[in-house]
SEDREN-200750 format. One line per 4 residues: their letters; for each residue x, y, z of C-alpha. Coordinates in steps of 0.02 Angstrom, whole numbers, plus 50000, padded with zeros to 5 digits. Layout:
BEGIN
A> X,Y,Z ~ ...
//
This chain:
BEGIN
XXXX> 48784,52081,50469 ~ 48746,51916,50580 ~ 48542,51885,50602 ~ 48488,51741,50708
XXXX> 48354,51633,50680 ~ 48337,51502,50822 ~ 48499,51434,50861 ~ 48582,51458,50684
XXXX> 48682,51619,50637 ~ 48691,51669,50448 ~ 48774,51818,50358 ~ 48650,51896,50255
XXXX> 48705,51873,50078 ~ 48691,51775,49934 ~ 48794,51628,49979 ~ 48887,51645,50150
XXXX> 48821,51557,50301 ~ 48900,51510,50467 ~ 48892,51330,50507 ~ 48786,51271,50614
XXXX> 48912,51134,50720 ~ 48774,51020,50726 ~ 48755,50833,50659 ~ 48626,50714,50670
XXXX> 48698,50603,50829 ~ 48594,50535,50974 ~ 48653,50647,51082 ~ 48596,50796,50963
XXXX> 48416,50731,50953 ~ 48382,50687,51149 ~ 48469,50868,51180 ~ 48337,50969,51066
XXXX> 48199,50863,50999 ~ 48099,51014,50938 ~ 48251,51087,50857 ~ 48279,50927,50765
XXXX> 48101,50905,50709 ~ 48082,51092,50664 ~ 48241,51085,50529 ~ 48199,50915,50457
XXXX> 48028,50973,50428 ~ 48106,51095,50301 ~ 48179,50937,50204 ~ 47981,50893,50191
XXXX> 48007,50771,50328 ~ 47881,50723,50486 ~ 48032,50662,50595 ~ 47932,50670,50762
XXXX> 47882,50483,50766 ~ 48027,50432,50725 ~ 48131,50541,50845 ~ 48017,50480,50965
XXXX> 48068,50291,50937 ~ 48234,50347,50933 ~ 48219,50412,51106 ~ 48116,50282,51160
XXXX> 48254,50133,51093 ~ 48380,50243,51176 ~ 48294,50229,51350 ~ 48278,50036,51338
XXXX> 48475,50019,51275 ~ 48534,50124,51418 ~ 48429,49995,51553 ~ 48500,49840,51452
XXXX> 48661,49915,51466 ~ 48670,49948,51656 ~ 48573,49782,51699 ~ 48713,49702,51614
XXXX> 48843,49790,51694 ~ 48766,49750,51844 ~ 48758,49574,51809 ~ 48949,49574,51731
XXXX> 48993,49669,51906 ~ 48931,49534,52006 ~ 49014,49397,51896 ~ 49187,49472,51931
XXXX> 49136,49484,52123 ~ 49084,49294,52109 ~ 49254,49258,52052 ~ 49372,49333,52183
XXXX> 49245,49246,52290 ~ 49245,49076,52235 ~ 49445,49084,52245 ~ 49452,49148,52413
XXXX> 49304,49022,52493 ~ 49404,48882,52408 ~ 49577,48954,52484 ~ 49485,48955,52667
XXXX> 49424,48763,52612 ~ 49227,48821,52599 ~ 49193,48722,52462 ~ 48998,48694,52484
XXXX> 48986,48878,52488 ~ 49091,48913,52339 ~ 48988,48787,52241 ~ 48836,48882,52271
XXXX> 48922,49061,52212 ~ 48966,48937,52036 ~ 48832,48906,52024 ~ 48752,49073,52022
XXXX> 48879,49133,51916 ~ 48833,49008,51799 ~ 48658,49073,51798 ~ 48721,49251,51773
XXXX> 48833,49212,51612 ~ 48685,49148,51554 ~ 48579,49300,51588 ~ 48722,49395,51533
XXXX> 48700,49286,51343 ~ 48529,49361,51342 ~ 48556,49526,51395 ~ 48692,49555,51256
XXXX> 48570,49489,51114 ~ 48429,49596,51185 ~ 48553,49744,51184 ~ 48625,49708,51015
XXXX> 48472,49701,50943 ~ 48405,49875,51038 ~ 48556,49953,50975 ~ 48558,49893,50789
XXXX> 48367,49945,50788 ~ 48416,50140,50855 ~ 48546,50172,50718 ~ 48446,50087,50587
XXXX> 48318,50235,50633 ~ 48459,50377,50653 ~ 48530,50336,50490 ~ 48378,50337,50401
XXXX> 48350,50540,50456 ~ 48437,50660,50323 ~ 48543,50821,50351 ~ 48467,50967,50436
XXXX> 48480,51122,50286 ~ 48553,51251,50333 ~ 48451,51421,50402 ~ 48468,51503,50212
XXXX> 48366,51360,50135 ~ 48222,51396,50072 ~ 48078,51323,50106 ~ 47963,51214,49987
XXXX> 47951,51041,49930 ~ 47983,51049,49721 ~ 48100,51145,49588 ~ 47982,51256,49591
XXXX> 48003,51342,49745 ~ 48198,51349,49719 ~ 48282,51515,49717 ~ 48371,51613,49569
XXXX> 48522,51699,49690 ~ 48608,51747,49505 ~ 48622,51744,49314 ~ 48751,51773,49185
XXXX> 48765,51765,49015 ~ 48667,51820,48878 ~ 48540,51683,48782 ~ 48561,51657,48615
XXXX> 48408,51682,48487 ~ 48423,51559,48353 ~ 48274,51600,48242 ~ 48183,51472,48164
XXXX> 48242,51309,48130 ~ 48348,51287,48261 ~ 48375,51081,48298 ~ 48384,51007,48452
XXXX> 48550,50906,48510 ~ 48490,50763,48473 ~ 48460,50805,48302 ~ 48621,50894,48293
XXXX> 48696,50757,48326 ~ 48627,50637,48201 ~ 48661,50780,48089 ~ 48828,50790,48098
XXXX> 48846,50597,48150 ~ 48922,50643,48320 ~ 48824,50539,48452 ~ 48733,50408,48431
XXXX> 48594,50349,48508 ~ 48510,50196,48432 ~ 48690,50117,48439 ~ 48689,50137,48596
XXXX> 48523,50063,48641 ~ 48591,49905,48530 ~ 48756,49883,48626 ~ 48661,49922,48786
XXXX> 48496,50000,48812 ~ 48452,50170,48798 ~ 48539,50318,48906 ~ 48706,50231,48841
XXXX> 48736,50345,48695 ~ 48917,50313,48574 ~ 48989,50449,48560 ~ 49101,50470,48389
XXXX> 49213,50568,48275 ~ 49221,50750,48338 ~ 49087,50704,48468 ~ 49194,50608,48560
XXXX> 49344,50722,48543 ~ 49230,50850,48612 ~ 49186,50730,48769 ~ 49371,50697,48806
XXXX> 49402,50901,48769 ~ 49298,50928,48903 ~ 49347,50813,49029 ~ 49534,50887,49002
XXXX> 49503,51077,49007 ~ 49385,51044,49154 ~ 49521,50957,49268 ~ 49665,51072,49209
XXXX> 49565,51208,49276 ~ 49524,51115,49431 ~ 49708,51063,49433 ~ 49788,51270,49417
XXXX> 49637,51307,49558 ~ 49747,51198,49686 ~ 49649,51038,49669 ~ 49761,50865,49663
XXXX> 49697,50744,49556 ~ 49648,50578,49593 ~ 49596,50452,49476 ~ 49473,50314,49580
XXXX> 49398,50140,49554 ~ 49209,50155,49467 ~ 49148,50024,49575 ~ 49145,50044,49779
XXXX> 49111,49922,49920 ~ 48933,49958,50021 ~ 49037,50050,50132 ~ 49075,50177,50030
XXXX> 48889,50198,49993 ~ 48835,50208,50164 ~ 49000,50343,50212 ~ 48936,50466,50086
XXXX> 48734,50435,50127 ~ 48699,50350,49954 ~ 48655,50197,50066 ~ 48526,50160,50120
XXXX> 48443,50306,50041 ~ 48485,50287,49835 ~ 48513,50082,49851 ~ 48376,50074,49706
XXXX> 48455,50210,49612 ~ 48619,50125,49611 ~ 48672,49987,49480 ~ 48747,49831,49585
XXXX> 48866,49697,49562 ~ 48761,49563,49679 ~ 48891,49437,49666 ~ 49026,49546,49749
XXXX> 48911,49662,49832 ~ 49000,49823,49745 ~ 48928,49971,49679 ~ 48944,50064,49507
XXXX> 48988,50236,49559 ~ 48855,50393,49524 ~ 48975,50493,49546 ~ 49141,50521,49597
XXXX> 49104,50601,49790 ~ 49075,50415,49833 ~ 49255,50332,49797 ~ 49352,50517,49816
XXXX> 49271,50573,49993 ~ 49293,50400,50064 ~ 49481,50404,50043 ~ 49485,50478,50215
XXXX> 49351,50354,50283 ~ 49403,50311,50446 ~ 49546,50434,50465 ~ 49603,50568,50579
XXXX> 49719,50703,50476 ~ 49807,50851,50554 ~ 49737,51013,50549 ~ 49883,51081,50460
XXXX> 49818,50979,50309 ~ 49664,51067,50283 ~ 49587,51107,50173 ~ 49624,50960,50089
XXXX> 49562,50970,49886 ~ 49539,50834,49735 ~ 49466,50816,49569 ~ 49434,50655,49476
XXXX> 49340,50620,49328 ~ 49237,50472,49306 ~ 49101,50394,49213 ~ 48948,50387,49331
XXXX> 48786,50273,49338 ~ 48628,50303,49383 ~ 48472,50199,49352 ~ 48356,50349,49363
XXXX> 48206,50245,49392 ~ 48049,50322,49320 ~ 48116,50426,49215 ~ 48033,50448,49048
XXXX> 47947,50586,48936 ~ 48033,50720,48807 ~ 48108,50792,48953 ~ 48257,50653,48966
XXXX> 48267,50646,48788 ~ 48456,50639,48680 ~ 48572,50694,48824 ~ 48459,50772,48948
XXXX> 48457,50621,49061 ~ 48567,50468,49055 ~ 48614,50294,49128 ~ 48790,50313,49092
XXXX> 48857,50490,49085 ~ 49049,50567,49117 ~ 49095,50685,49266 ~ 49227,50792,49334
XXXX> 49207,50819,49519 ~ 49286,50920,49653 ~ 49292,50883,49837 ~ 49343,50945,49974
XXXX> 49382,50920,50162 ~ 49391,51083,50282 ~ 49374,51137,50453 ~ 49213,51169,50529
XXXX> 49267,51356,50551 ~ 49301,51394,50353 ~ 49172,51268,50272 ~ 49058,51399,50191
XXXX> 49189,51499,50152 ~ 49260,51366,50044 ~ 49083,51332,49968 ~ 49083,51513,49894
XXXX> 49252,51467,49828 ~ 49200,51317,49728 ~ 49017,51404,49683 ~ 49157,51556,49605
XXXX> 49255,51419,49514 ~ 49124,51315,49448 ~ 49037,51506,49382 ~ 49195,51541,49290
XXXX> 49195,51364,49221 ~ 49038,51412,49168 ~ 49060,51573,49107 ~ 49211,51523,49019
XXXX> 49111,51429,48890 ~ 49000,51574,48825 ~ 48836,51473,48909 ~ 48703,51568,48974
XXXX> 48669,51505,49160 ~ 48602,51543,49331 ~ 48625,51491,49519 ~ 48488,51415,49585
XXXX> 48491,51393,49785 ~ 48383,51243,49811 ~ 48254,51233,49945 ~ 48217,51090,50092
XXXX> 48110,50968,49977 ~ 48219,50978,49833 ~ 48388,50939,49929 ~ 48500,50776,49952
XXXX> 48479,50682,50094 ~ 48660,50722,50134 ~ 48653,50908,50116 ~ 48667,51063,50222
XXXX> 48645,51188,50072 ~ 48654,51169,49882 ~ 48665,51275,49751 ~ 48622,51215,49570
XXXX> 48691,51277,49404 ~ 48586,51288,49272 ~ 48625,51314,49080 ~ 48509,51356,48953
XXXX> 48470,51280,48815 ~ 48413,51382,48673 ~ 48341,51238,48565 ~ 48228,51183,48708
XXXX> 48194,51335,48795 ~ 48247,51259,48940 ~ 48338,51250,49081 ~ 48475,51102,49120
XXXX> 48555,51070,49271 ~ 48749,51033,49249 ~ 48825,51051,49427 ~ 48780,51051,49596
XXXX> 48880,51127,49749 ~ 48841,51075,49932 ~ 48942,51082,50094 ~ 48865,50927,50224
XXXX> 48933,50999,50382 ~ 48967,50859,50486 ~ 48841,50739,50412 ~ 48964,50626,50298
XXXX> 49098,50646,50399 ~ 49010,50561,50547 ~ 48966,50419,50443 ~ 49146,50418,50373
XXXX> 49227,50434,50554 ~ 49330,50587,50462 ~ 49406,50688,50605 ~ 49548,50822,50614
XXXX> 49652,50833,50745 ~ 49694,51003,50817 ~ 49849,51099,50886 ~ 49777,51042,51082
XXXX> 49780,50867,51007 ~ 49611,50854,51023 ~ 49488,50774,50868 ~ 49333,50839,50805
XXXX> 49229,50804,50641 ~ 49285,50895,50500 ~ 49164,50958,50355 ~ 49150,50893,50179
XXXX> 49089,50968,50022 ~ 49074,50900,49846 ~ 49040,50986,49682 ~ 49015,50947,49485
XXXX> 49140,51044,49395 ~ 49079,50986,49264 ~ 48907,50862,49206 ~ 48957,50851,49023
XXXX> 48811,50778,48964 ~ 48693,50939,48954 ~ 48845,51048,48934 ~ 48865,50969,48781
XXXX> 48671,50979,48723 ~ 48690,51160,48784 ~ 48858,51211,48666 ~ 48791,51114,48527
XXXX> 48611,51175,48528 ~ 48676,51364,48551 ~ 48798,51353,48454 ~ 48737,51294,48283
XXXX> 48752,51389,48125 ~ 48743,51372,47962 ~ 48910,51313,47938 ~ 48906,51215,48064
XXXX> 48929,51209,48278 ~ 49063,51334,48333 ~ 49171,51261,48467 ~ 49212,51384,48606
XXXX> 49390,51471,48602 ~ 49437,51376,48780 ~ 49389,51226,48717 ~ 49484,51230,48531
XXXX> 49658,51192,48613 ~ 49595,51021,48667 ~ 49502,50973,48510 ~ 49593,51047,48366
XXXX> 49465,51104,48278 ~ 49351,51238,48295 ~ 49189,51183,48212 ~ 49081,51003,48203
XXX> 49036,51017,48018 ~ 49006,50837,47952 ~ 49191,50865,47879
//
């Protein structure tokens, strides 16, 4: 069943959603102003005064621009002029038209600065505005007011004296975290013995299951060019969040969308090609400024944490439909390793700045009686791609913007507080069946 609300259709169910074919370009704002204010206002942002700028810069480019092709029009008359008067041996009177033409090159100087400058000033302001959410997001401005869509799995009850990961793993000498606040600083945890056997377990099963699902596995740099940053919407948005290499002006990644989506920065592809699908793991940094309290503690909130990602490129027309295919794949992912978890749909304040809809995964951690978030699945629409310059190009030859979507499959750093806090014994922490062909063991007992 299609309901519409405004000019956006969505099926009513827990994840589908037809896209709404709209990105943030000039023309989008100056055609519906309203429309544009109304949806950004979801993403807890007042965009009228800006929009208004916008429109207002606009204005004062388009009059630079046709007093400068006015001014470039009569140069070129000027010319054939001066040629001919000198031809028909009117040389006072072709002196007079060089010298005019002088003054208009001149003009012509200033009216290309002014119109640079107008011009750099309206996409500074157009970049700065994030994604409009799609019509199923929620509205709110925190966690809080995100929305529970499903939840699987049963929680665990431990009794009493459970431990926490991070005393699990100073238990069992598995991770540790005052090495790595020596060889580093803290959020750089050393990971050793079974507990790093466990990390590389993961990253393995996680791709080969990506892999059989029909993704094609890339393996990218860890540091990208400001490009890259601005392509996915990182930059200017995260810049502080973002460890960087001033000398050479690169990036450490924060996760692999950034290097992996940008492979098809500035390129057209055929429509036959799409969907197009990768994986990559990588190790991911994030400063995560202001972060502090016993909510980050152990492994609930690093600097330096490892990833397995999945991306994906489609066609406007099938873009949601692929986003319930990587919410169903990441689910079995999850599902597959006995955690308890939910699907969170998050609402307008709590979103990227890049995002059309997201849906969070959420594990639970018995230990803490908690929550953790370990993935995050959201389809952009347009919004990348139109910093990217991705098109398609279609049967009629004709190019478009095609749609990108990213999602964690999987965060292992809370995955791994999750399995270790829920499943500790007294003989020790049970490794899940999946998982024992990749570690060779089936239990972190200190042995």
């Amino acid at each position: 069943m299609f309901t519409k609300i405004g000019k956006i259709w969505y099926i009513c169910g827990i994840f589908s959603v037809k896209p709404n074919f709209r990105m943030l370009t000039l023309k989008q704002i100056r055609d519906d102003k309203e429309f544009a204010i109304a949806r950004l206002a979801v993403k807890g942002v007042d965009a009228a005064a800006t929009i208004d700028q916008i429109c207002a810069l606009d204005d004062a480019r388009k009059e630079q621009q046709q007093t400068l092709d006015k001014n470039l029009a009569e140069q070129n008359a000027a010319a054939k002029q001066i040629g001919a008067l000198f031809a028909q041996g009117k040389r006072d009177e072709a002196e007079v038209i060089k010298a005019r033409t002088s003054q208009l090159k001149e003009e012509s100087k200033t009216l290309e600065a002014q119109l640079k400058e107008t011009t750099d000033k309206l996409n500074a302001l157009i970049v700065s505005l994030p994604n409009f959410p799609a019509a199923i997001v929620p509205e709110g401005r925190t966690a809080e007011d995100n929305v529970v869509v499903k939840q699987g799995g049963e929680i665990p009850s431990l009794g009493e004296g459970a431990l926490p990961h991070w005393e699990l793993a100073s238990k069992y000498d598995i991770i540790d975290f005052e090495l790595g606040v020596k060889l580093t600083g803290a959020g750089f945890p050393v990971y050793k013995g079974k507990g790093a056997a466990l990390q590389r377990a993961l990253i393995t099963y996680f791709l080969d299951q990506n892999i059989e699902a029909g993704y094609m596995e890339v393996m990218p740099p860890i540091m990208v060019n400001e490009a890259s940053g601005f392509g996915t919407g990182q930059l200017p948005d995260k810049e502080g969040q973002m460890y960087h290499a001033t000398a050479d002006n690169f990036y450490m990644v924060p996760t692999a969308e950034v290097p992996v989506t940008n492979i098809y920065r500035d390129s057209i592809v055929d429509e036959k090609e799409l969907p197009i699908r990768l994986t990559a793991y990588t190790p991911c940094f994030r400063r995560e400024a202001g972060s502090y309290g016993k909510d980050v503690r152990g492994l609930n909130r690093l600097h330096q944490f490892d990833k397995v990602e999945i991306v994906r490129i489609n066609h406007p027309d099938t873009s949601y439909e692929a986003l319930d295919q990587m919410v169903a794949h990441v689910e079995k992912l999850v599902a597959s390793l006995g955690l308890p978890y939910r699907i969170v749909r998050l609402c307008g304040g709590d979103m990227s700045f890049t995002s059309a809809l997201t849906y969070d995964f959420e594990v639970y951690s018995a230990a803490q009686g908690r929550w953790l978030e370990v993935s995050s699945v959201s389809n952009f629409e347009s919004f990348q791609a139109n910093r990217l310059k991705l098109r398609y190009r279609s049967e009629a030859k004709k190019t478009a913007l095609a749609h990108t979507l990213n999602g964690s499959s999987l965060a292992l750093p809370r995955i791994v507080a999750a399995l270790l806090e829920n499943n500790q014994t007294e003989e020790g922490i049970v490794i899940p069946e999946v998982l024992r062909p990749y570690t060779k063991f089936g239990i972190i007992n200190g042995k």
